[in-house]
C-alpha positions as CSV (number, residue, x, y, z in Angstrom):
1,X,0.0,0.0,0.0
2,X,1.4,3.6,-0.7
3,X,1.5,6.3,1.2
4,X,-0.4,9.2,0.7
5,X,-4.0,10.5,-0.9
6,X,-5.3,9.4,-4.5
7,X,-7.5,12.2,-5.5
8,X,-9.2,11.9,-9.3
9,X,-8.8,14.0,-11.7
10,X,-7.7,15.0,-15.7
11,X,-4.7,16.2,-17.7
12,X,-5.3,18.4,-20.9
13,X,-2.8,18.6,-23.3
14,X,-3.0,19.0,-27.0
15,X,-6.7,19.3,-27.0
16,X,-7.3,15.8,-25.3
17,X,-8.1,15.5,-21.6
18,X,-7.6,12.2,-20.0
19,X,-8.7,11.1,-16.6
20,X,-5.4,10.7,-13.7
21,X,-5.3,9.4,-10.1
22,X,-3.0,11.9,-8.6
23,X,-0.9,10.2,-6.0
24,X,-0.3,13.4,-3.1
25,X,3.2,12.8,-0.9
26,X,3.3,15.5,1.3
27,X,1.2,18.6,2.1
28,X,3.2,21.7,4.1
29,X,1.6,24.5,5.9
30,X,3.6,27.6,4.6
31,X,3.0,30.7,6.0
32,X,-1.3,31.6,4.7
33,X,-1.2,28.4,2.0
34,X,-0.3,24.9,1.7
35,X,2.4,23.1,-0.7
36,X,1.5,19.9,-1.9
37,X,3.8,17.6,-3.8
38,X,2.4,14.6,-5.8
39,X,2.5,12.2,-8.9
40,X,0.6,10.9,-11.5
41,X,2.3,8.0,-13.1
42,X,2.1,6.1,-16.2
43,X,0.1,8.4,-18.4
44,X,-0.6,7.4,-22.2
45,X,1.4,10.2,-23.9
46,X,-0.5,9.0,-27.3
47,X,-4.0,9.0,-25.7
48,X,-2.9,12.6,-24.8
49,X,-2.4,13.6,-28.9
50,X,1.7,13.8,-27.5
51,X,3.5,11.7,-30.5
52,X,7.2,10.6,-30.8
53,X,9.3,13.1,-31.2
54,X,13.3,13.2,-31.1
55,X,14.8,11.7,-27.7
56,X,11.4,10.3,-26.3
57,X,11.2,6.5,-25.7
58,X,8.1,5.4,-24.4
59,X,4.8,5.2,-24.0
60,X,4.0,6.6,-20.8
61,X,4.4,9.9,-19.3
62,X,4.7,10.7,-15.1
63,X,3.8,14.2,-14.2
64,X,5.6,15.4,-11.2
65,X,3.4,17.7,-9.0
66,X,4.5,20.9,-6.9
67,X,1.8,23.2,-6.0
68,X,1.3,26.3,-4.0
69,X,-2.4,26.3,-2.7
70,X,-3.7,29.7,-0.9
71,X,-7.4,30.7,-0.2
72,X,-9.8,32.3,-2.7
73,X,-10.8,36.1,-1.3
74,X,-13.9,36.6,-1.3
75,X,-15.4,39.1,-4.1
């Protein structure tokens, strides 16, 4: 079992959205917000309209998550 939250959600790119479980690591209180750090893993880059280009081997993509999160004001 892994540590951590899965929270659901999507990643657009190229015009295609596809749905992700976002694995969060960590969540920091800094000063008035929160920093949380997570992962998405194993993303089909091809289901995502990103095709081969030079360097990439591959099918799958991780996106690496670090996030500053502060309240709305109201208005």
């Amino acid at each position: 079992m892994e540590d951590g939250w899965l929270v659901s959600g999507s990643v657009t790119a190229h015009g295609n959205t596809v749905p992700v479980g976002l694995r969060i690591h960590r969540v920091i209180v800094e000063g008035t917000g929160l920093r949380v750090n997570g992962r998405a893993e194993h993303m089909d880059r091809t289901a995502l309209g990103v095709t081969g280009s030079r360097g990439m081997v591959g099918l799958d993509l991780d996106l690496e998550l670090d996030a500053f999160l502060i309240p709305a004001t109201p208005g």
